[in-house]
C-alpha positions in Angstrom: -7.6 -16.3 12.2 -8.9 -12.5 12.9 -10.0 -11.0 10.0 -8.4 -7.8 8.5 -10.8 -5.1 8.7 -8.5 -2.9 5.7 -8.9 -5.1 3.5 -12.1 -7.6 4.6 -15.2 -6.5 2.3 -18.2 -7.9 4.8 -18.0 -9.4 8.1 -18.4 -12.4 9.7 -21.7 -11.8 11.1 -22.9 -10.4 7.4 -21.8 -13.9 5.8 -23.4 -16.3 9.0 -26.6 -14.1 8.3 -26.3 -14.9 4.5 -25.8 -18.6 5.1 -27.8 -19.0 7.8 -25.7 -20.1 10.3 -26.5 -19.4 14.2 -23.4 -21.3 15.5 -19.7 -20.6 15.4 -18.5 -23.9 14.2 -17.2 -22.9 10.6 -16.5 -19.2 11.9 -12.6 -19.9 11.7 -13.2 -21.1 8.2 -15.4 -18.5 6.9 -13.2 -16.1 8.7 -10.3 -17.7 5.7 -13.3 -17.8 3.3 -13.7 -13.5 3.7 -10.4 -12.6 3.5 -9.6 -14.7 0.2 -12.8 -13.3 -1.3 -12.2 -9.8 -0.3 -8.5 -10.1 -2.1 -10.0 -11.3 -5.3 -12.6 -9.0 -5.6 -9.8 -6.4 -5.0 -7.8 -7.3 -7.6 -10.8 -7.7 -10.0 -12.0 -4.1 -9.3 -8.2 -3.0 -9.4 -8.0 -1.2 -6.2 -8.8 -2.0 -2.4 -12.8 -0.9 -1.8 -12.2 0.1 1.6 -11.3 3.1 3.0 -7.3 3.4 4.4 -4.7 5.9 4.6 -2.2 5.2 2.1 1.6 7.4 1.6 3.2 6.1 -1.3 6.0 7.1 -4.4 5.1 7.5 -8.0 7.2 8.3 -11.1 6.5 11.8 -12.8 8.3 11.3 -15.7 7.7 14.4 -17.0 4.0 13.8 -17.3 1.3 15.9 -15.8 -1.0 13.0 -14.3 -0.6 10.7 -12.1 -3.0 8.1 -11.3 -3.0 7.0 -7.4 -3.2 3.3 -6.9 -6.6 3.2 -5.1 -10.1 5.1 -5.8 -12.1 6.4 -4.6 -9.6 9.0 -3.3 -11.7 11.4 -0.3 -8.9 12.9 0.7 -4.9 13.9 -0.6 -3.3 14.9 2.6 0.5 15.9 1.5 2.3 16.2 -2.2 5.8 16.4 -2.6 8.6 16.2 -5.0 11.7 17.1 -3.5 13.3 15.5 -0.5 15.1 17.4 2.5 17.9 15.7 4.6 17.3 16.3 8.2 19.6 13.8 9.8 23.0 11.9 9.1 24.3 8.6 10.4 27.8 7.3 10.8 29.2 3.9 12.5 32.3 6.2 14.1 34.8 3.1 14.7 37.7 1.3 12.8 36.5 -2.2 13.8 33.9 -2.9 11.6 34.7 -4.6 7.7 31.0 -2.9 6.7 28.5 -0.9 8.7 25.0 0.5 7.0 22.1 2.0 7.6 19.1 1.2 6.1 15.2 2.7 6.5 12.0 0.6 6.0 8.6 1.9 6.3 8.9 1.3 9.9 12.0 0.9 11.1 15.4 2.2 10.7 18.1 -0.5 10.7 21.8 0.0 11.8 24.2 -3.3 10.5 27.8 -3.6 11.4 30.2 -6.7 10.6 33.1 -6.8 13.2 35.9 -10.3 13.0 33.3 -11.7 10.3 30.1 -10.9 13.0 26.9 -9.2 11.7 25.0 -7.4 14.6 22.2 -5.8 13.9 19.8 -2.9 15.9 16.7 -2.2 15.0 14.8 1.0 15.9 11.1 1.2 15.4 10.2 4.9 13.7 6.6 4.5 15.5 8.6 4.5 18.9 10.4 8.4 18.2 7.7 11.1 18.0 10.6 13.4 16.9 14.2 13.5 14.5 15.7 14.5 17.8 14.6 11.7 19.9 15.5 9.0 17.1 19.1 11.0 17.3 19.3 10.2 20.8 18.3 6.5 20.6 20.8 6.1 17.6 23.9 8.0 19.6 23.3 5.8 22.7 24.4 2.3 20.6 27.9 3.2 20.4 29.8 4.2 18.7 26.8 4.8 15.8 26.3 8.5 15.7 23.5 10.6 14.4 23.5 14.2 13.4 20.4 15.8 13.0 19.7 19.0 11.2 18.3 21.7 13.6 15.6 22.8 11.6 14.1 19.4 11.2 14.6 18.2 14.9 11.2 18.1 15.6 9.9 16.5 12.7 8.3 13.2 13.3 11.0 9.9 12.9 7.9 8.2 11.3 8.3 10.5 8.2 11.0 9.1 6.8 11.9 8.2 3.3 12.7 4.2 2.6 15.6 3.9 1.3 17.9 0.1 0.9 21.1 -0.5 3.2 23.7 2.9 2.6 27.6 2.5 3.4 27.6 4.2 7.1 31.4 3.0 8.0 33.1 5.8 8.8 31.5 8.3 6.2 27.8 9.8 6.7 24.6 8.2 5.1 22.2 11.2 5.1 18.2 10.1 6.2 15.6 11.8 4.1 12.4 13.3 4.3 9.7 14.6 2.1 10.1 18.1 1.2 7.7 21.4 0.9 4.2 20.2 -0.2 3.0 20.8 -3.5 0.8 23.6 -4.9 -1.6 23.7 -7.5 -2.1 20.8 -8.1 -6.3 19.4 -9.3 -7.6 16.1 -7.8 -10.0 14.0 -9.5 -11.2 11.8 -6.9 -13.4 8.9 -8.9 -10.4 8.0 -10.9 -7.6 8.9 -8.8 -5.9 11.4 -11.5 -3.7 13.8 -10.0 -3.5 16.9 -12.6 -0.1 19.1 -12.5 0.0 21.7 -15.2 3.5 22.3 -14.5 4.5 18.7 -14.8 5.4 16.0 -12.3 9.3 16.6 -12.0 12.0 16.4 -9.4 12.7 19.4 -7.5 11.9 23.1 -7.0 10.5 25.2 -10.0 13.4 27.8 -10.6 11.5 30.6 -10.7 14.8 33.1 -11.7 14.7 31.7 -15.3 10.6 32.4 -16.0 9.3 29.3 -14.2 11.0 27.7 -17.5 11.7 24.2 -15.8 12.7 22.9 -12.3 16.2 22.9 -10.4 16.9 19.7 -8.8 18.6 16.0 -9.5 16.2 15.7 -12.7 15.4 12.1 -11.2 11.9 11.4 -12.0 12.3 8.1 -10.4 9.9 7.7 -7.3 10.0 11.6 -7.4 6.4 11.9 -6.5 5.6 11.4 -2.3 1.9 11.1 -1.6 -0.1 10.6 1.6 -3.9 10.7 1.1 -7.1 8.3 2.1 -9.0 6.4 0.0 -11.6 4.1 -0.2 -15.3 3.5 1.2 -16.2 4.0 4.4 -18.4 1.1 5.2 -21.4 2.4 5.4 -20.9 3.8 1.5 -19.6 0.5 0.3 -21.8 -0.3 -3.1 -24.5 -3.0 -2.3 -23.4 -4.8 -5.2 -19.7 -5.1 -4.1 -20.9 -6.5 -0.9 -22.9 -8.9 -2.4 -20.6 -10.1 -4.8 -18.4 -11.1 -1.7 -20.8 -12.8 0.0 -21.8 -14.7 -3.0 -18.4 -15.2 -3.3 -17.9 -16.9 0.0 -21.1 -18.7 -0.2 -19.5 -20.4 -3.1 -16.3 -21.0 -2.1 -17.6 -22.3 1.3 -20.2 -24.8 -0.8 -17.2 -26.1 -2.7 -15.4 -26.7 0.4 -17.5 -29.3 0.9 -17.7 -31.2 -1.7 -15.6 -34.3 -2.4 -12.4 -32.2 -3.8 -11.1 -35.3 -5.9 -14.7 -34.6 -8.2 -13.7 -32.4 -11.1 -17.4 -33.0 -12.2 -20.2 -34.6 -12.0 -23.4 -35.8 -13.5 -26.6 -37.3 -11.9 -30.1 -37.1 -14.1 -30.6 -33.7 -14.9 -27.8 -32.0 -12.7 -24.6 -31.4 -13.9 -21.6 -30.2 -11.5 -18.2 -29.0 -12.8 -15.4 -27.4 -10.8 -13.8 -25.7 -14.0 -16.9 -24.2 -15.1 -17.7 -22.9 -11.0 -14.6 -21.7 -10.6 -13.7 -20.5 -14.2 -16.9 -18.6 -14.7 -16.7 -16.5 -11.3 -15.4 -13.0 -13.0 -16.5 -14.0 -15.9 -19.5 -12.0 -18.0 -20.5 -15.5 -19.7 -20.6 -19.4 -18.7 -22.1 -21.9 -17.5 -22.3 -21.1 -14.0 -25.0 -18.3 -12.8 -23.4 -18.0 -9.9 -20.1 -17.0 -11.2 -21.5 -14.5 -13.9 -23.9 -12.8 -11.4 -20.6 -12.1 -9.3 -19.2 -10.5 -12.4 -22.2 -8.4 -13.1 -22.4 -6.9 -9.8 -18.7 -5.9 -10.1 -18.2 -5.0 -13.2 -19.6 -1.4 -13.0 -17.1 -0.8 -10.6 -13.9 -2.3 -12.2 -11.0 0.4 -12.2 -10.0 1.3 -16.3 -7.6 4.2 -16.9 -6.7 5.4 -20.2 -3.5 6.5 -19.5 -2.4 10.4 -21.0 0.9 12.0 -19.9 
C-alpha cells in the first residue's frame, strides 16, 4: 500500500532508518504502520500537519470569526459569501418518471428514470477547463441540455459549488459558483481565525442604506466559501511532531509482534501490559514512557480555540 504523502507525517525511509532496518521485508507493513500513526497524531493535534490546499464552506452566523479547519494557514487564496449562477440544466423529454442533477466535488451527475430504469452519466469537472466546454459535453447526452450564462462561460467547470441531487425533469436546476471575493478581511495564520469586522453574512453589503446590513437570502448556512493552503512544508515540520510519529510507529510495529492473545505479562522484574502501552500513548501520565514521551512532544502543538463570535 503506497503511502499518502498529504497526510503521511515521515517516510518510509525516515522510519527503516529509525528501526534499523536495511531490507524491505516489513516495508508494506510499516507503509500501514505510517499512515495509521500519521492519522492519530492528526486528530490529536486537531488539524492535518502537512501542507495541502484546502476550499471548503463555513457557517458565518452572524459572527465575525471564523476559524479554518487546519493551521498553520500560509496562504487564503479566495473568500466569498455570495454565490453566482452561471449555468442551468434540464432533462428536455417527457419520458422520464424523475431526472436530476447533482454536483460533487468532482463530478457533476445527470440521473434519469425511464419505464422504472435509472441511467446514470457522470461527467468529471477536472476533464472541462471551462462552463462552456462542460455545456457542450452536457448538450451532447440527449436530450439533457445546459444553458450557460455568457458572462461565466469561461469560468473553470472545476469551480463549482456541491450541491445534493435537484429535480431537472423538465424545469431548470441552476449550477452555482462562488461569487466576488471578499475584502477586508484580517488573517491570523497560527490559529486559523479569519477576522471580518463587518460580519460573516450571506450576500452583498447594501451599501444604499449606510452599509447598515447585507442584501441577500440571509442564509448563514455554508455561506462562507474558502480556498487557501495550509500546513507545513516538510522541511518546516516541528522535530518533535516527527518524532512522536516515529515513536509512534516504532511502537505500534513492536506490538505487532507480540503474541496478540497477551493482554499482559509478567517475568522477574519486567512487566508488560497492552492497556497501559496503548492507553498511555497521548496521555501526559502512565505507566508507559513511551506513550507519555509521545504526548509531550505533541502537546505544544495541539490545536485549542476559544471560540468568540
Amino acid at each position: 500500500m503506497a503511502l499518502d504523502t498529504t497526510k503521511s507525517i515521515i517516510s518510509l525511509g525516515e522510519a527503516k532508518t529509525y528501526l534499523g532496518f536495511t531490507d524491505t521485508t516489513n516495508d508494506q507493513l510499516l507503509d500501514m504502520l505510517i499512515g495509521q500513526a500519521s492519522v492519530l497524531i492528526a486528530k490529536e493535534l486537531g488539524y492535518n500537519p502537512i501542507s495541502q490546499s484546502y476550499k471548503e464552506w463555513y457557517e458565518g452566523e452572524d459572527g465575525f470569526n471564523i476559524w479554518l479547519e487546519n493551521i498553520p494557514v500560509t496562504s487564503v487564496d479566495f473568500i466569498s459569501t455570495d454565490r453566482e449562477d452561471v449555468a442551468t440544466v434540464k432533462y428536455d423529454s417527457t419520458d422520464a418518471s424523475y431526472a436530476t442533477v447533482e454536483v460533487t466535488a468532482n463530478q457533476l451527475k445527470l440521473r434519469k428514470r425511464v419505464n422504472g430504469a435509472v441511467t446514470a452519466n457522470t461527467l468529471v469537472l477536472s476533464d472541462y477547463a471551462t462552463i462552456a466546454l462542460l455545456d457542450t459535453a452536457i448538450d451532447a447526452l440527449t436530450p439533457w441540455a445546459c444553458t450557460p450564462v455568457d458572462s461565466f462561460s469561461t469560468w473553470a467547470a472545476s469551480s463549482l459549488i456541491r450541491m445534493p441531487a435537484q429535480h431537472a425533469n423538465n424545469v431548470s436546476a441552476s449550477l452555482s459558483v462562488p461569487a466576488d471575493p471578499e475584502a477586508d478581511v484580517e488573517l491570523f495564520p497560527e490559529t486559523g481565525r479569519l477576522y471580518n469586522w463587518r460580519g460573516w453574512r450571506y450576500g452583498k453589503w447594501d451599501w444604499l442604506h449606510g452599509g447598515s446590513g447585507r442584501v441577500g437570502l440571509g442564509d448563514n448556512v455554508r455561506n462562507v466559501y474558502v480556498e487557501y493552503v495550509a500546513g507545513y512544508s516538510r522541511a518546516e515540520l516541528p522535530e518533535p511532531i516527527k518524532a512522536a510519529c516515529l515513536e509512534l510507529v516504532a511502537l505500534t510495529f513492536n506490538l505487532s509482534k507480540k503474541d496478540g492473545s497477551l493482554a499482559s505479562e509478567t517475568i522477574g522484574d519486567y512487566s508488560y501490559s497492552l492497556a497501559a502501552t496503548m492507553g498511555s500513548v497521548f496521555g501526559s501520565t502512565g505507566s508507559n514512557t513511551t506513550g507519555g514521551m509521545i504526548a509531550m512532544k505533541l502537546a505544544p502543538y495541539v490545536r485549542a480555540i476559544l471560540r468568540t463570535a
